[in-house]
MARLUMNU-172521 format. One record per residue: x, y, z of N, C-alpha, C, O in turn; residue in one letter. Coordinates in steps of 0.02 Angstrom, whole numbers, plus 50000, padded with zeros to 5 digits. Example, Ala and Ser with C-alpha at 12.3 -4.5 7.8 and 13.67 -1.06 7.14 Angstrom:
% residues 2
<pt n_east="50660" n_north="49716" n_up="50390" ca_east="50615" ca_north="49775" ca_up="50390" c_east="50660" c_north="49835" c_up="50390" o_east="50712" o_north="49834" o_up="50423" type="A"/>
<pt n_east="50642" n_north="49888" n_up="50354" ca_east="50684" ca_north="49947" ca_up="50357" c_east="50645" c_north="50002" c_up="50394" o_east="50670" o_north="50057" o_up="50402" type="S"/>
//
This chain:
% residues 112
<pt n_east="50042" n_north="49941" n_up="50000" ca_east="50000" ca_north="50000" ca_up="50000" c_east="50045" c_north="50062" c_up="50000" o_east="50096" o_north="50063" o_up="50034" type="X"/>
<pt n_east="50028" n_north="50107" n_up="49968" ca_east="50061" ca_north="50181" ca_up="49963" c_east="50051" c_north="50227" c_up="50014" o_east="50002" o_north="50220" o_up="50051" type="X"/>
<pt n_east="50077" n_north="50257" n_up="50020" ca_east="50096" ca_north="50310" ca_up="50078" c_east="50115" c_north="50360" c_up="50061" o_east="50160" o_north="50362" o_up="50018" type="X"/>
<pt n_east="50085" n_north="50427" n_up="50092" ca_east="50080" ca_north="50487" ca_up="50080" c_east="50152" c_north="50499" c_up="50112" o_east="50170" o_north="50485" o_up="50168" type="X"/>
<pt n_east="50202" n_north="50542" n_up="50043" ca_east="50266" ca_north="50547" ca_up="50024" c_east="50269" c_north="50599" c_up="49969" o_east="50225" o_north="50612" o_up="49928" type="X"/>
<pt n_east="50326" n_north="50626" n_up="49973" ca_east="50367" ca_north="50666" ca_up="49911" c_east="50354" c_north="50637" c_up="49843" o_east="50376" o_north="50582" o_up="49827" type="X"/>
<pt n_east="50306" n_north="50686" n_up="49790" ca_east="50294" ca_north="50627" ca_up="49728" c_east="50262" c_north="50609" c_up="49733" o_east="50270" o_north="50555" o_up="49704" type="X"/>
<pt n_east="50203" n_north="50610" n_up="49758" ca_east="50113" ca_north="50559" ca_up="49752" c_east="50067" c_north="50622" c_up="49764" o_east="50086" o_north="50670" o_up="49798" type="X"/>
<pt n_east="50001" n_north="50617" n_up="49732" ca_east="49958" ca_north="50617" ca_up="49745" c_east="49917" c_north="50603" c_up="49787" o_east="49895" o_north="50547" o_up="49796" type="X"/>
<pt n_east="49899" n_north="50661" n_up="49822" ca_east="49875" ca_north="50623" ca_up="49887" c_east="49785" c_north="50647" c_up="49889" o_east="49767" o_north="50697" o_up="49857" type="X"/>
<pt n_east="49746" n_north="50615" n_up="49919" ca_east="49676" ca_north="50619" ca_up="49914" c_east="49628" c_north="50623" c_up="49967" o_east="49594" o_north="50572" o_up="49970" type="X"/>
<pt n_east="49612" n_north="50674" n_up="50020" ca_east="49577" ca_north="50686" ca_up="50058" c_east="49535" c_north="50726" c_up="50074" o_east="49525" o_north="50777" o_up="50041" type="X"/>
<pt n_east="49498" n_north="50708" n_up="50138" ca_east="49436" ca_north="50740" ca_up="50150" c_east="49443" c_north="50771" c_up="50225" o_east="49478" o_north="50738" o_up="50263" type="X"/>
<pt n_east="49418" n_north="50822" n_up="50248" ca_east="49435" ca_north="50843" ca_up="50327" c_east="49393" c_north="50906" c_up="50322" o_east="49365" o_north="50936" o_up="50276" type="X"/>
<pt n_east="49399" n_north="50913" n_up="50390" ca_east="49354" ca_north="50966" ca_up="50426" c_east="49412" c_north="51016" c_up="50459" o_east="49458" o_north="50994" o_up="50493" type="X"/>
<pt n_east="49407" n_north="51075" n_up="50446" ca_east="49438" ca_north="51129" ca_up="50475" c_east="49410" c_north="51190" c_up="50545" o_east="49362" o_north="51228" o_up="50543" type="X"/>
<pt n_east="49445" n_north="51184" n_up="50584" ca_east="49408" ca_north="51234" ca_up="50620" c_east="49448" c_north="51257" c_up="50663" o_east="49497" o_north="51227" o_up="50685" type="X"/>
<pt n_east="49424" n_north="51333" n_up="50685" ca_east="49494" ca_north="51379" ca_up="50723" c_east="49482" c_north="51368" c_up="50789" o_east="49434" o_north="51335" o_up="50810" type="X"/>
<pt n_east="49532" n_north="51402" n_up="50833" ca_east="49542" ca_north="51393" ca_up="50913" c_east="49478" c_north="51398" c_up="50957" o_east="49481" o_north="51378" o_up="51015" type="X"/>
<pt n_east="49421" n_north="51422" n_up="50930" ca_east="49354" ca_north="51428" ca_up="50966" c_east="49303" c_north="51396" c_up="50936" o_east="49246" o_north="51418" o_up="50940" type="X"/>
<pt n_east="49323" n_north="51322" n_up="50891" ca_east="49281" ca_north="51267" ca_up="50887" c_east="49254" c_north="51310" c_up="50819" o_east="49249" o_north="51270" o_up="50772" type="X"/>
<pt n_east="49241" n_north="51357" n_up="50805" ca_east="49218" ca_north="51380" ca_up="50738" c_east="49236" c_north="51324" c_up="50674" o_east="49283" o_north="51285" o_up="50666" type="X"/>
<pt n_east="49180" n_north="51339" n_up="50637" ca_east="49197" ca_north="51269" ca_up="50578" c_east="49212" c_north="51326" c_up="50527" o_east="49167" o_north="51364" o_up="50508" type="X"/>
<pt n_east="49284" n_north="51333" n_up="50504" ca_east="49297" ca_north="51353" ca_up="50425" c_east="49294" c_north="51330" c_up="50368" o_east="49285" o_north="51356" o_up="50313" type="X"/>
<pt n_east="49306" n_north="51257" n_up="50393" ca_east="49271" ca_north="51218" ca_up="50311" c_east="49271" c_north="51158" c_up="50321" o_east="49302" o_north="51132" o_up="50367" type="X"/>
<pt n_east="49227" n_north="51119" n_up="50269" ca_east="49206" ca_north="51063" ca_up="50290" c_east="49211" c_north="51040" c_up="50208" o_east="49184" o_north="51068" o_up="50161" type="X"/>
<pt n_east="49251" n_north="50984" n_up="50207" ca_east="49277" ca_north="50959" ca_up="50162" c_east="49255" c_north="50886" c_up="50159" o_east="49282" o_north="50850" o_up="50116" type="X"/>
<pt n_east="49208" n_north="50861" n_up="50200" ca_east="49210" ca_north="50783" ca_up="50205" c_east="49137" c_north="50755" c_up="50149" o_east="49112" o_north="50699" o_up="50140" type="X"/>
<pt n_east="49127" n_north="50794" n_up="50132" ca_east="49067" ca_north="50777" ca_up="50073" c_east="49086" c_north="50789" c_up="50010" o_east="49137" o_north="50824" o_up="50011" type="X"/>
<pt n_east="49068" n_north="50774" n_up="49952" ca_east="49062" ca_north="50772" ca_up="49883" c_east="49160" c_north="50755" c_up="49875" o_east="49197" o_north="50727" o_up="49916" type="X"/>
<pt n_east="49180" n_north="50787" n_up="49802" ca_east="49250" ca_north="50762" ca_up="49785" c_east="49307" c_north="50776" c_up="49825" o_east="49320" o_north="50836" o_up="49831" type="X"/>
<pt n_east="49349" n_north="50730" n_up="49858" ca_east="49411" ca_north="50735" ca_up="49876" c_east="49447" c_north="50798" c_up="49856" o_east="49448" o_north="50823" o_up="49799" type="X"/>
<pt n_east="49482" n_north="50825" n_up="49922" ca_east="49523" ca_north="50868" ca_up="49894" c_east="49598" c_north="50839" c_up="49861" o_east="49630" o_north="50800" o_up="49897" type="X"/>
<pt n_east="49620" n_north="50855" n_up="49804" ca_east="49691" ca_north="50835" ca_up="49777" c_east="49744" c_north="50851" c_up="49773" o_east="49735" o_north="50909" o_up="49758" type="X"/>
<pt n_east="49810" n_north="50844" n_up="49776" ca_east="49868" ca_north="50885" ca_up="49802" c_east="49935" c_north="50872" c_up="49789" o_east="49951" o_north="50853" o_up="49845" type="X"/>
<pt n_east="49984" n_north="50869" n_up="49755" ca_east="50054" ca_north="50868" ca_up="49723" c_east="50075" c_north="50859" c_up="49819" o_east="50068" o_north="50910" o_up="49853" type="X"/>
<pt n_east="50097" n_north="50803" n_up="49849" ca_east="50129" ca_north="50811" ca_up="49895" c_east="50201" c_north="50847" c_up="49901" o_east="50244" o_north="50819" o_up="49865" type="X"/>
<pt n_east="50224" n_north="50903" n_up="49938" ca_east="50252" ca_north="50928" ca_up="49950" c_east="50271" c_north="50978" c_up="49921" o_east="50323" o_north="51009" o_up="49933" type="X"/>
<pt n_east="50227" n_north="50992" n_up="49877" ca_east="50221" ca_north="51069" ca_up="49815" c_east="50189" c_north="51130" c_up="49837" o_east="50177" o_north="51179" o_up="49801" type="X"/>
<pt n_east="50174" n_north="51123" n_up="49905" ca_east="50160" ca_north="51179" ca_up="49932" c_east="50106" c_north="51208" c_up="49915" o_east="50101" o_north="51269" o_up="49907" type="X"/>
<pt n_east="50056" n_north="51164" n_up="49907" ca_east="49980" ca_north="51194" ca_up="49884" c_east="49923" c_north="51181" c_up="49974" o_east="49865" o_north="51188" o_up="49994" type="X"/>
<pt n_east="49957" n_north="51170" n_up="49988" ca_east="49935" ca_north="51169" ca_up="50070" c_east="49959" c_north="51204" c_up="50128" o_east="50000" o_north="51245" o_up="50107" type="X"/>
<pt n_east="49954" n_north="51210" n_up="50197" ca_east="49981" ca_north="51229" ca_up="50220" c_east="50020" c_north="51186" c_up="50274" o_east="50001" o_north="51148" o_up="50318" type="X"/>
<pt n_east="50084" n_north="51208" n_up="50253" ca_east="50157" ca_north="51178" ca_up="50286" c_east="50137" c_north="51118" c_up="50330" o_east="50128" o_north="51058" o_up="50319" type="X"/>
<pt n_east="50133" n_north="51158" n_up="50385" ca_east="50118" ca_north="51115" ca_up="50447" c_east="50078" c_north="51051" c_up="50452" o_east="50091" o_north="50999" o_up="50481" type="X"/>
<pt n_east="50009" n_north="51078" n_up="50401" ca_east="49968" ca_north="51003" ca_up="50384" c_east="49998" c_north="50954" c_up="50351" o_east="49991" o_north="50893" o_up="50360" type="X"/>
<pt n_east="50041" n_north="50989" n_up="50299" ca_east="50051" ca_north="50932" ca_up="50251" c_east="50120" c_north="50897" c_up="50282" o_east="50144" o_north="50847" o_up="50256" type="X"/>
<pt n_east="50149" n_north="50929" n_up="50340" ca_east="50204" ca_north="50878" ca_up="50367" c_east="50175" c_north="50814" c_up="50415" o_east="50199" o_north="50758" o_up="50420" type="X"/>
<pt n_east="50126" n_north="50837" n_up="50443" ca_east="50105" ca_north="50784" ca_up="50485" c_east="50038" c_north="50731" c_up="50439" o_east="49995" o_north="50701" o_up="50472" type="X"/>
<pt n_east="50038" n_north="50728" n_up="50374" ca_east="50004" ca_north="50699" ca_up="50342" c_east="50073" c_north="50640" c_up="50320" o_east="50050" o_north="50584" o_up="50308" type="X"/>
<pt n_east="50118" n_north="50642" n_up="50315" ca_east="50166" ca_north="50598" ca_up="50288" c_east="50182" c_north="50561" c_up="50312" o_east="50209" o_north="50570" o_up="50366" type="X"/>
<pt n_east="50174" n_north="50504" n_up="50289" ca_east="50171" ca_north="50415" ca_up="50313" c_east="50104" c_north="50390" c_up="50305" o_east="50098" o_north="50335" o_up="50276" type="X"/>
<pt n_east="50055" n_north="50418" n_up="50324" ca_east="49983" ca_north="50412" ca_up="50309" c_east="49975" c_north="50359" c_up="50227" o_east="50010" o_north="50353" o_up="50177" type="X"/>
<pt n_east="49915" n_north="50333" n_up="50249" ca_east="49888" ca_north="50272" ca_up="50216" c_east="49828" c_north="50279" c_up="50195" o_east="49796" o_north="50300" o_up="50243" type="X"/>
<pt n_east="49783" n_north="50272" n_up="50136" ca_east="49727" ca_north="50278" ca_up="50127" c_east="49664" c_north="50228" c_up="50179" o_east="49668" o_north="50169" o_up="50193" type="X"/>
<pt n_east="49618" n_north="50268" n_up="50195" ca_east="49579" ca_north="50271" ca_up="50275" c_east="49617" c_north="50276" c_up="50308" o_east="49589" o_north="50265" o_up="50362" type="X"/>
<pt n_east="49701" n_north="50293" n_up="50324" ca_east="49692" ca_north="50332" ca_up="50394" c_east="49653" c_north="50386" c_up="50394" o_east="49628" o_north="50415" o_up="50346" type="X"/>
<pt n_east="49647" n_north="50404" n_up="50489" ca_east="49589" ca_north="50452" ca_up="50504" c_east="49645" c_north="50469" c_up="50540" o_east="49683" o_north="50428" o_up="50565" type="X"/>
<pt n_east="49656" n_north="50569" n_up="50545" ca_east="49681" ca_north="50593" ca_up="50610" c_east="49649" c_north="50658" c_up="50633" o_east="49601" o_north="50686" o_up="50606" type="X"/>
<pt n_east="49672" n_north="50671" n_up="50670" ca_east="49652" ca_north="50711" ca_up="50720" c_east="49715" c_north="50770" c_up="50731" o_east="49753" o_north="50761" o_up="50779" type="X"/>
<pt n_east="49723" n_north="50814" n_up="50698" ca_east="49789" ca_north="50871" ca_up="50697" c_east="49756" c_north="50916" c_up="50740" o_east="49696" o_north="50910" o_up="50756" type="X"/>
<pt n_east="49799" n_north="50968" n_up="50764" ca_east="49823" ca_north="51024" ca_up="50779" c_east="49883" c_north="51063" c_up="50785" o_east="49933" o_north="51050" o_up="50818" type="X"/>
<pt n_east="49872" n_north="51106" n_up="50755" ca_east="49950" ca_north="51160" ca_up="50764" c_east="49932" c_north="51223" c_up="50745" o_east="49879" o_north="51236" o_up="50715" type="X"/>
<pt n_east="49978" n_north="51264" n_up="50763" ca_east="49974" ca_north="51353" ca_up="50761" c_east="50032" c_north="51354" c_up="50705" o_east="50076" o_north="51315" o_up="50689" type="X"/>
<pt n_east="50001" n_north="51445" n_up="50673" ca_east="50055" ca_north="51447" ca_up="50633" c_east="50038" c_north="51540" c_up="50639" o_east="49988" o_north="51571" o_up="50656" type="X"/>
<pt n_east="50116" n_north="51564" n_up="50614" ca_east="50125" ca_north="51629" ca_up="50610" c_east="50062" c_north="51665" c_up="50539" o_east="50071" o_north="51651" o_up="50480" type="X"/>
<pt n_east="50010" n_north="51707" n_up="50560" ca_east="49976" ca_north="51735" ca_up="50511" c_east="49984" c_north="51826" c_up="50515" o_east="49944" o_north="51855" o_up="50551" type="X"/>
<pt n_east="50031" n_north="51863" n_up="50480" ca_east="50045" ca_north="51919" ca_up="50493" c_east="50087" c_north="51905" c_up="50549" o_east="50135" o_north="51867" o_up="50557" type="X"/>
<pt n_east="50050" n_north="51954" n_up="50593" ca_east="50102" ca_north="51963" ca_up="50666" c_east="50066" c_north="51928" c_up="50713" o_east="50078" o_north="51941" o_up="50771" type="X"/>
<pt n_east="50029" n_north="51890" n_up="50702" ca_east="49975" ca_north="51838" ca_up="50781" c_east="49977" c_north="51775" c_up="50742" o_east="49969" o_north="51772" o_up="50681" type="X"/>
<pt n_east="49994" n_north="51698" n_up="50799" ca_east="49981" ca_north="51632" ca_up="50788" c_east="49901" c_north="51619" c_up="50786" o_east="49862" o_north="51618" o_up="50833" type="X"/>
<pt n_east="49893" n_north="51611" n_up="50737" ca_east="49818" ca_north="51554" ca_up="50743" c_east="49844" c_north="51488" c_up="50747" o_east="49897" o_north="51470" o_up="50721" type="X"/>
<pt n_east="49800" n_north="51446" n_up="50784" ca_east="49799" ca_north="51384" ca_up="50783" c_east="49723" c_north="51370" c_up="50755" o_east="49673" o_north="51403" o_up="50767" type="X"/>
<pt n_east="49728" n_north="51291" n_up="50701" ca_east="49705" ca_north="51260" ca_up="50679" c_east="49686" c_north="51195" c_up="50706" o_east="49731" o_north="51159" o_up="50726" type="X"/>
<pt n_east="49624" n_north="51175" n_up="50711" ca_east="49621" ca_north="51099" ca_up="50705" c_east="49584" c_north="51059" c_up="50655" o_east="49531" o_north="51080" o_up="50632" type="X"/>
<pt n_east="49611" n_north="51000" n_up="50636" ca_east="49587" ca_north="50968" ca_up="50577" c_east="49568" c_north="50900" c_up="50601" o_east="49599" o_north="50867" o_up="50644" type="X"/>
<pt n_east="49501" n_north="50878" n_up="50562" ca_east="49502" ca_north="50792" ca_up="50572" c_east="49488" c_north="50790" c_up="50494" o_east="49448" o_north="50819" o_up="50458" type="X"/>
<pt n_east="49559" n_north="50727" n_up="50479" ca_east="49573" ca_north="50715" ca_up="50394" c_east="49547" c_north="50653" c_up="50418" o_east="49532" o_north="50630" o_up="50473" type="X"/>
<pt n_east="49548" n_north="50625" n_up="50338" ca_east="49547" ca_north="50560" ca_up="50312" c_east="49593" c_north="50551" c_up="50218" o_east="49580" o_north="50560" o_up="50159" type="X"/>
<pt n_east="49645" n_north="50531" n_up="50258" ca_east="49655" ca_north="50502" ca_up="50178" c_east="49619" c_north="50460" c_up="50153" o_east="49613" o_north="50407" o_up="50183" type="X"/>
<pt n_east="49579" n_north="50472" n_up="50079" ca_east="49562" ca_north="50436" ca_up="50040" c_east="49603" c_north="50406" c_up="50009" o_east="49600" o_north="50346" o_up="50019" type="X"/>
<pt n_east="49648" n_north="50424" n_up="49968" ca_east="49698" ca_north="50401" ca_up="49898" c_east="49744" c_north="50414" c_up="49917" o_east="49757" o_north="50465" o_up="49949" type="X"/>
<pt n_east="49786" n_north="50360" n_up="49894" ca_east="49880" ca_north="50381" ca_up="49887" c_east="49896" c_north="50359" c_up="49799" o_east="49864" o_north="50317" o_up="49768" type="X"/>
<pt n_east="49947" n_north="50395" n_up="49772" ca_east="49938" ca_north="50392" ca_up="49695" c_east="50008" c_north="50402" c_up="49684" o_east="50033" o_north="50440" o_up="49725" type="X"/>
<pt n_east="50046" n_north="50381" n_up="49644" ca_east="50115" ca_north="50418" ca_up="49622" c_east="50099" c_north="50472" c_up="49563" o_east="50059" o_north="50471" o_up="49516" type="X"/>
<pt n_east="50137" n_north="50509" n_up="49582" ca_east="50108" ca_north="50545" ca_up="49525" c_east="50158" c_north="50552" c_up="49447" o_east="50216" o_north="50531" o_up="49441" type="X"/>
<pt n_east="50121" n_north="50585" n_up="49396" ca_east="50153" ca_north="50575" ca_up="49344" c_east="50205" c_north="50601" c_up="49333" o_east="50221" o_north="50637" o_up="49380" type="X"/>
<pt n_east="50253" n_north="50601" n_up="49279" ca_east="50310" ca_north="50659" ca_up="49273" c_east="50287" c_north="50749" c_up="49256" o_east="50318" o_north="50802" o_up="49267" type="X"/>
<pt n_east="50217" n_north="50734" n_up="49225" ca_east="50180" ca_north="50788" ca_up="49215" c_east="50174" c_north="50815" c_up="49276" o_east="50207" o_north="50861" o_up="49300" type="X"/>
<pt n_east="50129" n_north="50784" n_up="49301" ca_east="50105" ca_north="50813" ca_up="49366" c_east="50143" c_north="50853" c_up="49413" o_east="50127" o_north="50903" o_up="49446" type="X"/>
<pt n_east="50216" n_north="50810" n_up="49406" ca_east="50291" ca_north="50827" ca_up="49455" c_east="50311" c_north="50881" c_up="49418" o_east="50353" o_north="50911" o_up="49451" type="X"/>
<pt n_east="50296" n_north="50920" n_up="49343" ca_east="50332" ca_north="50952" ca_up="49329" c_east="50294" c_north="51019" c_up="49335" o_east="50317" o_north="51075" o_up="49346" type="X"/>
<pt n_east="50208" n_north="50994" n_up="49323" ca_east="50174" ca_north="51055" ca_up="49323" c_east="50154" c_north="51083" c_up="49405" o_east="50124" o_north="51136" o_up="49411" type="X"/>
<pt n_east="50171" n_north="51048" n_up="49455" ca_east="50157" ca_north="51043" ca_up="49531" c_east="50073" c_north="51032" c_up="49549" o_east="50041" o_north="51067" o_up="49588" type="X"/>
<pt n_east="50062" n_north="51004" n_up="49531" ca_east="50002" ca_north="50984" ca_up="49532" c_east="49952" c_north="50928" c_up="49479" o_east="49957" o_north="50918" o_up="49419" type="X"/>
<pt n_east="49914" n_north="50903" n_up="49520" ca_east="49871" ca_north="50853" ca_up="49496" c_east="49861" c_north="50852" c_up="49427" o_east="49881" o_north="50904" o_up="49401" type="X"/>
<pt n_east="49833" n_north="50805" n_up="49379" ca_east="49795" ca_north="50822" ca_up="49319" c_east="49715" c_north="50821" c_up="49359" o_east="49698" o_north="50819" o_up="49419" type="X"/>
<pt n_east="49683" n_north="50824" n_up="49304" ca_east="49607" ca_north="50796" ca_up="49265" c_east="49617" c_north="50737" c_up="49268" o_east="49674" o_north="50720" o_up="49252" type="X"/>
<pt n_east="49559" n_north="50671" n_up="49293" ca_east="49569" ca_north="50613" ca_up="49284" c_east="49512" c_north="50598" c_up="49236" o_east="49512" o_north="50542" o_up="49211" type="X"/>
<pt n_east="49462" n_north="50641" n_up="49220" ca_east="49420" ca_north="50632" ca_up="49138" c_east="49420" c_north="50561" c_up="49171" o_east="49457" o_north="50521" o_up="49142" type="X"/>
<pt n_east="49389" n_north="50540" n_up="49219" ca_east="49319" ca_north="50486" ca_up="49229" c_east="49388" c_north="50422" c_up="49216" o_east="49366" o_north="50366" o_up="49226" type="X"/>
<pt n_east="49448" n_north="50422" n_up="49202" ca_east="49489" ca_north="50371" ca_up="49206" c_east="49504" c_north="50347" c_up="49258" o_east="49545" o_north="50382" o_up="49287" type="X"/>
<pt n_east="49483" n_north="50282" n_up="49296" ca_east="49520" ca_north="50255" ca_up="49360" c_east="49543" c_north="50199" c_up="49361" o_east="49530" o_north="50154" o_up="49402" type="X"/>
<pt n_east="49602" n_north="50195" n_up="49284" ca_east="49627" ca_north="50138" ca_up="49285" c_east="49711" c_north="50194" c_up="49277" o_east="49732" o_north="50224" o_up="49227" type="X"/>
<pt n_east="49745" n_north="50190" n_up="49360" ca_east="49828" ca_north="50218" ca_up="49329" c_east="49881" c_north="50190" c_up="49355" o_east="49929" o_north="50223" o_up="49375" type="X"/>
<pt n_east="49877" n_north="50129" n_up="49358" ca_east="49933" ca_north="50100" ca_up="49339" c_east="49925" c_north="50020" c_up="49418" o_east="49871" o_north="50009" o_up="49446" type="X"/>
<pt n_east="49972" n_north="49991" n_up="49429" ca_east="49969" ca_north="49940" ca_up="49455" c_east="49983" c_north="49944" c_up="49523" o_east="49967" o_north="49899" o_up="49562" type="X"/>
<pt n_east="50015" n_north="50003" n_up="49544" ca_east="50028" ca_north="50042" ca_up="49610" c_east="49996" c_north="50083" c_up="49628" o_east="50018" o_north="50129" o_up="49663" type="X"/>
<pt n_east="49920" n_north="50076" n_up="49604" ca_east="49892" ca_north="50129" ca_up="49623" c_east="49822" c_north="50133" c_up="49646" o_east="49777" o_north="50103" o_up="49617" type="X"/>
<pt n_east="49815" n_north="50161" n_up="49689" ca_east="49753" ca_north="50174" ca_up="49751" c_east="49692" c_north="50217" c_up="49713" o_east="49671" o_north="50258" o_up="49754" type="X"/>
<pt n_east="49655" n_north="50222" n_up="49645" ca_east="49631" ca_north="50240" ca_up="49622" c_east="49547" c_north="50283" c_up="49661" o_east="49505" o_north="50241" o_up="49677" type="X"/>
<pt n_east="49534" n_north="50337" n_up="49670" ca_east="49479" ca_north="50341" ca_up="49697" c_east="49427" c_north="50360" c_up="49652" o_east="49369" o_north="50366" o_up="49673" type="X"/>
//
């Protein structure tokens, strides 16, 4: 099984919300969010403690981060859906393709 790493595609769903339980977003319905692991289309902190992760792990994060001149802290409950290698395209353009309804990619792969 694949594991969320440098070079994959990674595929999840989670709930966001700030230091006073407020919900900022809620991601756990309709399409997976998708993501060039380690291309910096996320933020830092999440996407370090997402690595090693397995499709259905479930976690439970928290961490603060510098916004301007004040720390917010974040908490998240993810779920990886998909782990994927990704293409040379993908690695070159930093980000995902279009999968155009294809979920046949290749023999290593966690297709969602």
């Amino acid at each position: 099984m694949l594991t969320v790493k440098k070079e994959h595609i990674i595929s999840l769903r989670y709930t966001m919300k700030d230091d006073q339980g407020v919900l900022l977003e809620d991601r756990m319905s309709g399409r997976p969010v998708e993501f060039l692991y380690g291309s910096g289309e996320i933020l830092p902190e999440l996407e370090a403690n997402l690595s090693g992760m397995a499709p259905g792990d479930v976690a439970n994060l928290s961490f603060s981060t510098e916004l301007g001149s004040s720390s917010v802290s974040y908490f998240f409950e993810v779920v990886v859906e998909g782990v994927r290698k990704a293409t040379d395209n993908e690695i070159a353009n930093g980000k995902p393709e279009e999968m155009n309804g294809n979920t046949s990619c290749g023999p290593e792969c966690d297709c969602w």
